[in-house]
C-alpha positions, 0 to 999 in steps of 0.5 A: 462465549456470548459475552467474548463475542460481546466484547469482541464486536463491542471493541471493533465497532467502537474503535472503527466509529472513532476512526468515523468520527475524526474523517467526518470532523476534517469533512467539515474542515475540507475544501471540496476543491480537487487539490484540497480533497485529493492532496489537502492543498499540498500543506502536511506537516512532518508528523502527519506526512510521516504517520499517513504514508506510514497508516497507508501501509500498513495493510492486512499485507505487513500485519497478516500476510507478514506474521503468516510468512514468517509463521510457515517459512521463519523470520527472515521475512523481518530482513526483506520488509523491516529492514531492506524495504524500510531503506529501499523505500526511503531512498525512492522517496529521495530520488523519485519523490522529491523530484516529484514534489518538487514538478508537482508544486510548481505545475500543480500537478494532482495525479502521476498521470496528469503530470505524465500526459502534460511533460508528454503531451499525450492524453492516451499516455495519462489514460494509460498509466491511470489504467494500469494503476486502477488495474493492479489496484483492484488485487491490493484492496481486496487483500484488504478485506480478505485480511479482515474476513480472516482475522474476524474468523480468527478472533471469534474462532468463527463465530463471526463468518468471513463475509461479513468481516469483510463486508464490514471494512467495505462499508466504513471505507466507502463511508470514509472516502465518500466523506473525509478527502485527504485531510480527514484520511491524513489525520486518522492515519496519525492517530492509527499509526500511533496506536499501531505502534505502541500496541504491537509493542504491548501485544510482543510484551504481553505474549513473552510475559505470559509465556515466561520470557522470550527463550520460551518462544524459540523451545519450538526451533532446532538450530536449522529453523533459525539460520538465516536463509534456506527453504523460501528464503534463497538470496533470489527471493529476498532480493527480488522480493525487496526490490519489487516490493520497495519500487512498487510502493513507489507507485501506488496511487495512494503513496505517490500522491504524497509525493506531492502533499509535502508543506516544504522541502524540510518536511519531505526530507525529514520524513524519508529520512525518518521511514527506516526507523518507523518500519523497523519498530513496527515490523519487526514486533508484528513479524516475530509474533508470527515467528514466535506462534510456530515455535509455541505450537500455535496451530493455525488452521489453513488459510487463517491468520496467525496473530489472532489466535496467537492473541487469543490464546496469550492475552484477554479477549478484549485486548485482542479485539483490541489490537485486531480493531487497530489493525482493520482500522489500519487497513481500512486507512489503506483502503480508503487512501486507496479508493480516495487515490483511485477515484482521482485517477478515475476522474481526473485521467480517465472520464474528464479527458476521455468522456466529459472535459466539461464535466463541473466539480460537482458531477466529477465529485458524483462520478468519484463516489460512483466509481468508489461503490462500484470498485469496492464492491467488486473487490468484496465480491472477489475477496468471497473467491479468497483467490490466493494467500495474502503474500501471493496477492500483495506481491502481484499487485507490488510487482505489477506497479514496480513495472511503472517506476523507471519508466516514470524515474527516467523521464524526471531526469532525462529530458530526452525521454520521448512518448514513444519511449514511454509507451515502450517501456511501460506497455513492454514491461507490463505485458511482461509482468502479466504473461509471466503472472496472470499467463502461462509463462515461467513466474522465475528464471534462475530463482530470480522473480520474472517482475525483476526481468519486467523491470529491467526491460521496461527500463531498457525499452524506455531509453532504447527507443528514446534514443532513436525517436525523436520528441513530438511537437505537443511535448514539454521537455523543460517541464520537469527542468525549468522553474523548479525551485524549494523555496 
């Protein structure tokens, strides 16, 4: 036992100081300028832009919280992320992102809440949507080292306590952050979401060669467990999940930031158009290992993940630690995009122009690193609690950032969105969402998810009262028009 072990930290730490490694080579080659640190001075090519929003992803949610559903519930988990988000998702970056990009490179935009509190002249609206974003964050990160605490007690069948996986991936993603900016983030990201790729494809052919072929996966099943829909997976979940799911990315600090990094338009569009085929190969492997663990018998304790034990049973134990070491790394490129987003909106929306518009670079840079510990640690402290499943937190936390999407949607393309509309909109479906998740009201109505319901009324809101306000004097309706060209 003591030499696994050996092996399994030996692995972990050895790849997470590579992972170290490329961020402190970029640190050297980052401009400590907002728009390089924040956005890597909007220059990312298709490859990069592609792998970075894809690594940014892929959390202790896809490779955890996934394989877990589809080990308790069945594989339709495959329809709802690797096939409908995969397209969702891909078309919101169209619609949505490359309006974005198109506003922010001509504006110079770095967060969603300058660009709003500019086209609306309203610093408490910039404030606001900063607010909520650090708010729903905060459940998103902790998920992440929940995701790490749980797979180190699995690969070392405990011999390595929760607290200290998940204190680990704290301290690599505050180093990270602290040091690399986006560049540094971008790059680790590529190199991560290629080695994520290829091996979940090793570990899918290793399991069904150990197992004598994919047929002995399924011996488990009768014909019930494997027809599409039934139990969990009524047509109200799959399609309210789906949705939320796929709007919420949309406004996750970290994904819609890379709304503005894109070098060209040519590279915007190649990269939503390539989204769907990347989500299919990565989920769909890493989705039908959980699936397959149920039909072999693989036991797994309450509140453990699935595919380290279904690893540790079916492959070496270095390979294991192996794949377990790509996804913490994984998901400590979600965190550290995560923290890196967060602090941007920190400093630029809330303590420049809330408590210090004079601020230098230098203590804005120190007030960032400060609210990165401060958030990292409360998140790991509340990650000890294990407050839900991985599914359940990621979906609270997917659902109450989709609150914000059509809200933002309709004021890219209808220039008589007004601020009022706005605070209408995003602080009605918010309050919504949050009586309905974090309340005492119903979470469904007629199956279908409450969030959905948050949405459609903060679309509503925001047009209705739109309709009937008229637009301040300070607002900027040709923002988000005039000038604005690809070229």
């Amino acid at each position: 036992m003591v030499s696994s072990l050996a092996v399994q930290v030996g692995v972990i730490f050895a790849y997470l100081l590579v992972a170290l490694a490329v961020g402190l080579v970029a640190y050297r080659l980052t401009d400590r300028a907002a728009e390089d640190y924040y956005l890597a001075s909007r220059s990312l090519g298709t490859v990069v832009l592609l792998f970075t929003t894809f690594a940014t992803l892929l959390s202790a949610f896809t490779f955890f919280g996934g394989p877990n559903l589809a080990y308790s519930a069945g594989p339709e988990w495959i329809l709802v992320m690797g096939l409908m988000d995969g397209i969702l998702f891909a078309i919101l970056w169209y619609v949505l992102g490359y309006k974005q990009w198109l506003v922010g490179r001509a504006r110079g935009y770095v967060t969603l809440g300058e660009m709003l509190g500019d086209r609306f002249g309203s610093t408490g609206l910039r404030a606001l949507v900063a607010g909520i974003s650090l708010f729903w964050l905060f459940p998103y990160i902790m998920l992440q080292q929940m995701g790490a605490g749980t797979a180190i007690v699995g690969l070392t069948e405990g011999a390595i306590p929760y607290w200290a996986g998940a204190a680990l991936i704290t301290v690599f993603m505050v180093v990270y952050v602290a040091a690399a900016g986006l560049r540094g983030v971008a790059w680790t990201d590529t190199v991560q979401g290629l080695f994520m790729l290829g091996i979940v494809w090793v570990a899918v052919i290793w399991v069904v060669s150990a197992i004598g072929g994919p047929a002995a996966a399924y011996t488990g099943f009768d014909a019930d467990a494997l027809a599409l829909g039934g139990g969990l997976y009524t047509p109200q979940y799959i399609i309210s999940t789906a949705v939320t799911i796929a709007f919420g990315v949309a406004m996750f600090p970290q994904i819609n930031q890379r709304f503005f990094v894109a070098k060209s338009d040519r590279v915007l569009k190649r990269s939503f158009a390539l989204w769907p085929v990347l989500v299919v190969l990565l989920f769909v492997p890493a989705f039908m290992l959980g699936t397959w663990a149920a039909g072999l018998g693989i036991d797994v304790p309450e509140g453990a993940n699935v595919v380290p034990i279904l690893l540790n049973e079916y492959t070496p134990v270095w390979f294991a630690a192996l794949v377990i070491a790509g996804a913490m790394a994984a998901m400590m490129s979600s965190s550290d995009s995560m923290l890196l987003s967060g602090s941007s909106y920190l400093t630029r929306d809330l303590y420049r122009p809330l408590v210090d518009p004079d601020a230098s670079e230098a203590k804005e840079g120190w007030v960032a690193r400060v609210g990165v510990g401060v958030f990292a640690v409360g998140t790991f402290v509340a990650s000890l609690f294990q407050p839900g499943s991985l599914i359940e937190i990621g979906d609270l936390a997917f659902s109450g950032f989709a609150q914000l999407t059509l809200p933002v949607l309709v004021s890219l393309y209808w220039t008589k969105t007004t601020r009022n509309g706005m605070y209408a909109g995003i602080v009605g479906s918010q309050a919504f969402y949050v009586l309905h998740s974090l309340g005492p009201l119903s979470a469904t109505y007629f199956g279908w998810d409450a969030a959905l319901y948050g949405m459609i009324l903060g679309l509503v809101l925001t047009v209705g009262v739109s309709a009937v306000t008229s637009p301040a004097p300070d607002e900027k309706q040709a923002t988000f028009t005039d000038g604005l060209s690809a070229d």
